[in-house]
Every structure is written in structure tokens, then in C-alpha cells.
C-alpha positions, 0 to 999 in steps of 0.5 A, spaced: 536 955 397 535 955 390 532 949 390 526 950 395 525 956 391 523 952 384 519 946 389 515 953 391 515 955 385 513 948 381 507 948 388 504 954 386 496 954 383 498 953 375 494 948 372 491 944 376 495 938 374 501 937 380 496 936 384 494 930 380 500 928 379 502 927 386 496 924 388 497 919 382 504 918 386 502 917 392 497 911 388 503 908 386 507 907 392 500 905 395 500 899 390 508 898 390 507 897 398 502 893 398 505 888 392 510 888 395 509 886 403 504 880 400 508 877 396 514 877 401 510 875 407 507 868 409 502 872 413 500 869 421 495 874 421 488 875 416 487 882 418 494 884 414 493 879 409 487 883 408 490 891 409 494 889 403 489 888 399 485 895 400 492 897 400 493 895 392 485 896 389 486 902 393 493 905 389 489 903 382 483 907 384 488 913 386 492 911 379 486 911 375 483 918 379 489 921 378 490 920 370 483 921 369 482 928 373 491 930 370 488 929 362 482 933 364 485 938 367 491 938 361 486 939 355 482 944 359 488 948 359 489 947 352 482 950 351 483 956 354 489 957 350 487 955 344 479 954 342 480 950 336 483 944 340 477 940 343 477 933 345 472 928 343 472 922 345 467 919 340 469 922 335 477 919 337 473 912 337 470 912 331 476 915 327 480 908 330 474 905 328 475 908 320 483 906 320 482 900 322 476 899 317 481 901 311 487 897 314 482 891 313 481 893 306 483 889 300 489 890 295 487 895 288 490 896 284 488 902 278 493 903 272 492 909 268 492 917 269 489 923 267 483 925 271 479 919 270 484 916 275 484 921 280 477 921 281 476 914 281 481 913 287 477 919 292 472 914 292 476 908 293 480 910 299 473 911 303 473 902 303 481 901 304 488 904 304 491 898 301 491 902 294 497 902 289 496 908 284 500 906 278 501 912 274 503 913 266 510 918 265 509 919 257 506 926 258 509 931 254 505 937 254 502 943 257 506 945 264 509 937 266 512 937 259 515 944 259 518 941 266 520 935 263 524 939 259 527 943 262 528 941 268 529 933 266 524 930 271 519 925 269 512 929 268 509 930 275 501 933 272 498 925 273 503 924 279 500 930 283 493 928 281 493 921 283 497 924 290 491 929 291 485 924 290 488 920 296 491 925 300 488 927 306 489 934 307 485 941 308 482 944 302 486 950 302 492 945 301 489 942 295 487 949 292 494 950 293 497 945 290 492 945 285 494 953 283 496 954 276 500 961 275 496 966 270 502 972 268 509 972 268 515 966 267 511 962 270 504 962 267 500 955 266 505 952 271 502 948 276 504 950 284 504 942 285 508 941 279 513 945 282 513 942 288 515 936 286 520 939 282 522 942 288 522 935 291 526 931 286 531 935 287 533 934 294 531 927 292 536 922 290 530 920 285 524 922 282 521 915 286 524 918 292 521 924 291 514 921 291 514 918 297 516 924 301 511 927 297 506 921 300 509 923 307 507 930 307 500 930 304 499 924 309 497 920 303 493 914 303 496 907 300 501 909 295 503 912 287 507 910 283 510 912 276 509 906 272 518 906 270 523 912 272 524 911 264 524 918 260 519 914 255 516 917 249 509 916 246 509 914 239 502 912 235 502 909 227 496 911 225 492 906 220 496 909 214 503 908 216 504 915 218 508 915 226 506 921 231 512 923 236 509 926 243 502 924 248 499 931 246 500 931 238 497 925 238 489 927 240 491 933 237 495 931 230 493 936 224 491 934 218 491 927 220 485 927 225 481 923 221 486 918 220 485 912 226 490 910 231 493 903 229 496 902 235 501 906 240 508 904 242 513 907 246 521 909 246 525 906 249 521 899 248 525 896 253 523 901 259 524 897 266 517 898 270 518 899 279 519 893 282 514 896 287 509 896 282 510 889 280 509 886 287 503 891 288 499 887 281 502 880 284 498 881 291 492 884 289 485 883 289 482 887 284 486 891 278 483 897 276 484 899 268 481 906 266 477 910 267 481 915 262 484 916 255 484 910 251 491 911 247 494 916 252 494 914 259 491 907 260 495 903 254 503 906 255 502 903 262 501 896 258 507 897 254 513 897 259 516 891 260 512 886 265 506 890 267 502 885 262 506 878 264 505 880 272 497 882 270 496 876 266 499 872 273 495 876 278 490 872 281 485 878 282 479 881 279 481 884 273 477 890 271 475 895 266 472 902 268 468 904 261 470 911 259 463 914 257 465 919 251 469 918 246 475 922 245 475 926 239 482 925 235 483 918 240 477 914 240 472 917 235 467 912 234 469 907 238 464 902 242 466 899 248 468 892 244 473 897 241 476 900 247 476 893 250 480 890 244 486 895 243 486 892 251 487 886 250 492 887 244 497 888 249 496 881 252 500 875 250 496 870 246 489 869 248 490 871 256 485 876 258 487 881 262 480 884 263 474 880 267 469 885 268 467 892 263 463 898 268 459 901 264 455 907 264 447 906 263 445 913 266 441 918 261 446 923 258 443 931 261 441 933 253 443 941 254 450 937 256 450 931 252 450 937 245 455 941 249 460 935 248 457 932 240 459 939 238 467 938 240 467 931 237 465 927 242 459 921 242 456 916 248 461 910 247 456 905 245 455 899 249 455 893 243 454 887 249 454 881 244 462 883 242 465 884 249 461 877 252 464 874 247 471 874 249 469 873 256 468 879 259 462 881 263 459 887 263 456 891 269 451 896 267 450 903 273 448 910 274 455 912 274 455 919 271 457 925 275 455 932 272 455 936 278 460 940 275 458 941 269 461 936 265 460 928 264 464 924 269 464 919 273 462 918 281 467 916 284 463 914 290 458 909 286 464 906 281 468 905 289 462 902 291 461 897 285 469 895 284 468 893 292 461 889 291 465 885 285 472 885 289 467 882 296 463 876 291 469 875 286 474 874 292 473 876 298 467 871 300 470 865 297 477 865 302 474 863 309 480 866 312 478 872 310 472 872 314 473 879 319 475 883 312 468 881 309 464 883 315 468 889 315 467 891 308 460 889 308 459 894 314 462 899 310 458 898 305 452 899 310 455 906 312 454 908 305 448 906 303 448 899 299 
């Protein structure tokens, strides 16, 4: 008796799917009964031969019906439930489209940190998803360095950055990850900071906690901490005084005006990821930069085998130019200086940079003055040097002021950094034709 009541009760009207589903199992039986006769059968008779034939093309077609008017009727359900659920089916296609596209998509990777770097990598993750983020550690100020302090973690602030540019979230999840409390203990902290925290300590590592992180946020290719080294930053300046600490070294007091000699780190044999390193051995492009000469990109330089494995890397070496100097850091630089305290990291005369991207858009005067009055000026581009030490130059309209502020666009520095890797490596590798053709097709969807 119970049993006839739950068949009852399953055929009363619902949803309109267990009609569905009942017609797309008498499909099946259709198409099992006639395989199954015309392939045990030696048949005398043609007309039976043909019977099971309408009997097979006919249990696909109930098959087919079945599933087509049994999704219809599910996601109608879903709609009247819950109306922000739609199905769209040329908007499914064109995101297996997008995910193929960047599967497709060549190796790059970016060394360096700050925001420089994170606005760089929003625009990359729109050609591949084969980006690695190689990120420094040496941070020690602001709230990253009072949870290195007291927690013992490695500073998070560039890390979380770096996960947010290539995250594929809601806005009102990056507005959280990116609060800064302003009252009480926690004021300057960072939610995201404190949510890497969190994470670390349920991790068996600071790594570990990264990828969990990566997961969570859905992140597009990956981030690495250059080493899981507690390293500290240390400048010589041109006068044999030593700074102690990234943040004392833009901002050293008295001796502002001396130059920096050069940066170096402690401990000096700091073991980078292993992750990191294959990452540079099978890239297509290495991206230095954008970002602070002394304090994020060259303390990445310094641990042990990120030169070695650059200088042995096949790809396509690049330096995005900073376009202000950085008072404290890089006062009256040229971009052959930049270039130059680079390429003193390397051994010997192996060159680490191909290619220098340099701004040439016009400044916005009012903007421009803003910057002259903290101590800032345009790098100056001294073309003749840099070529001289084989490096070529690639001039464009990289600025970005639409918030106020001297930055690069990220979406015409992705786009340029793609155009090199296309002609530089891509193009000569004719077991890469399909990745060319799609890459080139991306390029057209953007408007180059």
C-alpha cells in the first residue's frame, strides 16, 4: 500500500519533468529492443529488418525529445523559483569560447609587486590563463609588516594584490577584501591581510595558504611568494651608510639625498619556490616591473637562482618602464638607470631584458605638477644608452589617469606584451599555429 502511494504521489502534476522522464525511458527501450533484435537476428524477412530500424531512429528521436523538453521544464522551474537564474545558451557558448581561448594562451611570467604589478596582470588575464605572479616578501611596513610581526607570516599586502587582479569575483567581494578598518585595534589592517592570516593558520604553510586562497577566489593562473624565507631588505647607500627595512629605505630621513648604491637581502642564501622556478623555465615571456625599482622588483633578483633560471629561460625578456620617478628610490634616474641596476643582477654580460615598454603619452599638465611637487619627475627615456646594451625600446600610449593618478593601462600594456610574445615566439614555432590564430583573434575582439 505504501508503495502505491509514493507512485501516486511521484505522478501527480509537479514540474512537468516525470513525463519527460518516462518518455525518454520508453526511448530507451525502443532503442535497446530494436539493437538488440537486429543484431541477433539473421532476418528472412525485409520488412522486420526494416521495423527494427524506425524502431532504433525512432528511440533516438523519443531520446532526444525527452532530454530537451525534461531541461526545459527544470530550468523553467528554476525561473519561477529564483529569477536571477537564466539559461542562456549563447552566452554558455561564448564563455567555453573565453576559457578555451586563455587555456590556449602562452606562458608569462611577472616578477615584481606593489600595484604596479597587479594592475599589469587585470589586463593579462583577459589573453591566457597560463600566468604565474612571482611576488616579493621583503615588505615591512604598513599593515603587512605589523602582521609579519606579530603573527610571524610572511607580508600578505602584495600577495593579496596580485590574488585580486587575477581573481574572478563580484565587486562587492574585492570591496571587502580590499577594506582597511579606520578605528579600534584593528585600523590600517586590511580585511584581505587578515584573511590570509586566517588562512595560513589553518595551512600547513604560507604556500598552502595561497593556493587555498587562489581556490576561493577562483583565480586565474597562479601567485607565488618569491621564497618562504622571513628575508629582510637592506640599501648601502653611495656613502657606506646601510638601511635596515623596505619601508626605511624610499623614506631614510637625513639621508634622502644620498643615492642608493645597491639593495641586498638577509639572509642572502634565501631558497626561492621550486614552483616559481619551473614557472621561469617554461615561459614565453618574463615580465619585470612595472613597479618600485629597489623595493619590489630587484629583491626578487636577489634570491638564490631567479637570475640563473631568467638568463636560461627561452622567452621573451621584458622590462615595463616606470613612468615617474620615485622620490627617496629612483630620483633622477633615466630608464638606462632603471635598466642598469637590472642588469647588475645578472652574471657577467647575460642580459636578462630584450625588450624596455615605454611610455610616450603627453603627461595632463594639472597631474603632472601634482607629482613635481612630491618629488616626483617623468623618467627620461635616453634611447641611445639602453640600445647600446642591446635592449630594444617599444615606445606607447601606456598612461592611465582616469583616477586621478599616473598609472599604466593595463589593457594596452596586455596587449603590446601579447604582440611582442606573438612575433618573438609564437609565430616562429609552427607547432603552435592554432595558439597563434587564437591569439590573433583575441587581439581582433579588443580592437588591435
Amino acid at each position: 500500500m505504501k508503495i502505491l502511494n509514493n507512485i501516486s504521489r511521484w505522478l501527480k502534476p509537479g514540474i512537468e519533468i516525470k513525463r519527460w522522464i518516462l518518455l525518454g525511458i520508453a526511448g530507451i527501450f525502443l532503442l535497446s529492443y530494436g539493437l538488440g533484435e537486429f543484431a541477433s537476428h539473421k532476418f528472412n524477412i525485409p520488412v522486420y529488418a526494416v521495423l527494427c530500424i524506425v524502431m532504433i531512429l525512432l528511440g533516438i528521436a523519443i531520446i532526444a525529445i525527452a532530454f530537451g523538453e525534461g531541461m526545459k521544464a527544470l530550468f523553467r522551474f528554476i525561473n519561477e523559483n529564483n529569477p536571477k537564474v537564466t539559461l542562456d545558451m549563447e552566452k554558455l557558448e561564448d564563455m567555453v569560447y573565453e576559457k578555451r581561448l586563455l587555456i590556449r594562451g602562452p606562458k608569462i611570467v611577472a616578477i615584481g609587486g606593489g600595484t604596479g604589478l597587479s594592475t599589469m596582470l587585470r589586463g593579462l588575464k583577459k589573453y591566457t590563463s597560463n600566468i604565474t605572479a612571482i611576488v616579493t616578501v621583503a615588505d615591512d611596513g604598513g599593515g603587512s609588516g605589523v602582521l609579519r610581526e606579530t603573527l610571524g607570516i610572511l607580508p600578505p599586502g602584495d600577495i593579496r594584490n596580485c590574488l585580486l587582479a587575477l581573481a574572478d569575483t563580484e565587486p562587492l567581494m574585492e570591496e571587502l577584501l580590499q577594506y582597511r578598518f579606520t578605528d579600534g585595534m584593528l585600523k590600517d589592517q586590511n580585511f584581505g591581510n587578515l584573511f590570509i592570516a586566517a588562512m595560513n593558520g589553518i595551512s600547513g604553510n604560507f604556500e598552502e595558504a595561497i593556493k587555498k586562497m587562489s581556490d576561493v577566489l577562483a583565480v586565474t593562473g597562479k601567485v607565488f611568494p618569491v621564497t618562504l624565507s622571513d628575508v629582510r631588505l637592506f640599501a648601502e647607500l653611495q656613502d657606506g651608510t646601510v638601511i635596515e627595512g623596505e619601508s626605511k629605505i624610499p623614506n631614510r630621513g637625513s639621508y634622502k639625498d644620498v643615492p642608493i648604491k645597491r639593495v641586498f637581502i638577509k639572509p642572502e642564501n634565501a631558497e626561492p619556490l621550486q614552483e616559481a622556478l619551473n614557472a621561469i623555465d617554461e615561459a614565453d615571456a618574463i615580465i619585470l616591473g612595472p613597479g618600485s625599482l629597489y623595493t619590489s622588483i630587484i629583491p626578487n633578483l636577489l634570491v638564490n637562482d631567479i637570475v640563473k633560471h631568467i638568463e636560461e629561460s627561452g622567452a621573451v625578456k621584458v622590462y615595463v618602464a616606470n613612468i615617474m620617478t620615485q622620490p627617496g628610490e629612483t630620483d633622477g634616474y633615466s630608464i638606462g638607470d632603471h635598466i642598469q641596476a637590472i642588469q647588475d643582477c645578472a652574471h657577467g654580460n647575460n642580459r636578462i631584458i630584450d625588450y624596455a615598454l615605454v611610455n610616450k603619452s603627453r603627461l595632463p599638465e594639472n597631474l603632472y605638477g601634482k607629482y613635481v611637487d612630491d618629488g616626483s619627475k617623468e623618467v627620461v627615456i635616453d634611447r641611445e644608452r639602453v640600445e647600446k646594451l642591446g635592449i630594444k625600446i617599444i615606445e606607447d600610449e601606456f598612461l592611465d589617469v582616469s583616477k586621478n593618478l599616473i598609472r599604466h593601462n593595463s589593457e594596452r600594456l596586455a596587449q603590446v606584451i601579447i604582440e611582442l610574445i606573438l612575433d618573438d615566439r609564437i609565430s616562429k614555432d609552427k607547432k603552435r599555429k592554432i595558439e597563434f590564430y587564437y591569439l590573433n583573434e583575441r587581439m581582433k575582439q579588443n580592437g588591435r
